[in-house]
C-alpha positions in Angstrom: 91.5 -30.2 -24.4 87.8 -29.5 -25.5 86.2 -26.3 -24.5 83.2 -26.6 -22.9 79.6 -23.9 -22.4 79.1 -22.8 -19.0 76.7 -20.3 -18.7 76.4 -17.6 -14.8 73.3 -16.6 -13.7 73.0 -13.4 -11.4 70.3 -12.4 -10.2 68.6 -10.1 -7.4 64.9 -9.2 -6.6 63.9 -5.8 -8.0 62.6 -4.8 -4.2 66.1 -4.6 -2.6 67.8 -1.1 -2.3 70.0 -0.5 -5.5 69.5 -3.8 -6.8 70.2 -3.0 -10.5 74.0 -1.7 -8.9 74.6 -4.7 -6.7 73.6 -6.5 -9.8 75.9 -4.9 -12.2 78.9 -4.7 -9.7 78.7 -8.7 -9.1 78.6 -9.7 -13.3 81.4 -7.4 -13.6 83.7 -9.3 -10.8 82.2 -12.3 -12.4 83.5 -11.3 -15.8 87.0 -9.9 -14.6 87.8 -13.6 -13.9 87.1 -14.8 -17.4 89.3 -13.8 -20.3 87.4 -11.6 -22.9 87.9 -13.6 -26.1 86.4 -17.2 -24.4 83.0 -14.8 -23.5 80.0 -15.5 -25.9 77.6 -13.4 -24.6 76.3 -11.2 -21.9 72.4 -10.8 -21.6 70.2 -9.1 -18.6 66.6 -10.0 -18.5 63.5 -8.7 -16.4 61.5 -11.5 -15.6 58.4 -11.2 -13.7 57.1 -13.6 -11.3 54.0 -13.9 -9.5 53.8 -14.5 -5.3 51.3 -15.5 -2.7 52.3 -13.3 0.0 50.7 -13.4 3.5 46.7 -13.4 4.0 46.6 -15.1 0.9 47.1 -12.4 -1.5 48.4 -12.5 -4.9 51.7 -10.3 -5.7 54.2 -9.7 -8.6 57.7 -8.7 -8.5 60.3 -7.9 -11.1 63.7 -9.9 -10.9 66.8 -8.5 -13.0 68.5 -11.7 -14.3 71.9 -11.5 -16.3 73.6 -14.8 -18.1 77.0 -14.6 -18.7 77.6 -17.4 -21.3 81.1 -17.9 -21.7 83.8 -21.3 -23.0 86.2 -23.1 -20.6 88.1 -25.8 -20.9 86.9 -26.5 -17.0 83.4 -28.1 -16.6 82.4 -27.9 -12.9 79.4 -27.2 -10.9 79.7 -23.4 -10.6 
C-alpha cells in the first residue's frame, strides 16, 4: 500500500495562560501516536495576525503554530 503526506496543525493563541506548554504537551501526544521513522518533520512557527477588536480598534496577536508532517499509509480527514 502507498504511503501517503498528512501534515497536524496545533496551534493556540499566544494570550492564553501557558500557551507555549499546552502547546508543546498536545504535539507531543500527537507524536506519541505516530511511529518515529514515518515522521518527516516537526516545525513551530510564530505567526502574527492582525484583529479588529471592539470599538473598532485595530489589534495584533502572536499565534504559536507547530506542523507535524509525517507518512501513513491511512489518508483520512484528521
Amino acid at each position: 500500500m502507498p504511503e501517503h503526506v498528512q501534515i497536524r496543525i496545533i496551534s493556540l493563541l499566544d494570550e492564553a495562560s501557558n500557551s507555549f506548554e499546552q502547546l508543546e504537551t498536545l504535539a507531543n501526544r500527537f507524536l506519541a501516536e505516530i511511529p518515529h521513522d514515518k515522521v518527516d518533520n516537526v516545525e513551530m512557527r510564530n505567526i502574527e495576525r492582525d484583529f479588529m477588536g471592539e470599538n473598532e480598534q485595530h489589534g495584533r496577536e502572536m499565534d504559536h503554530v507547530i506542523y507535524i508532517r509525517y507518512r501513513t499509509a491511512d489518508v483520512g480527514d484528521d
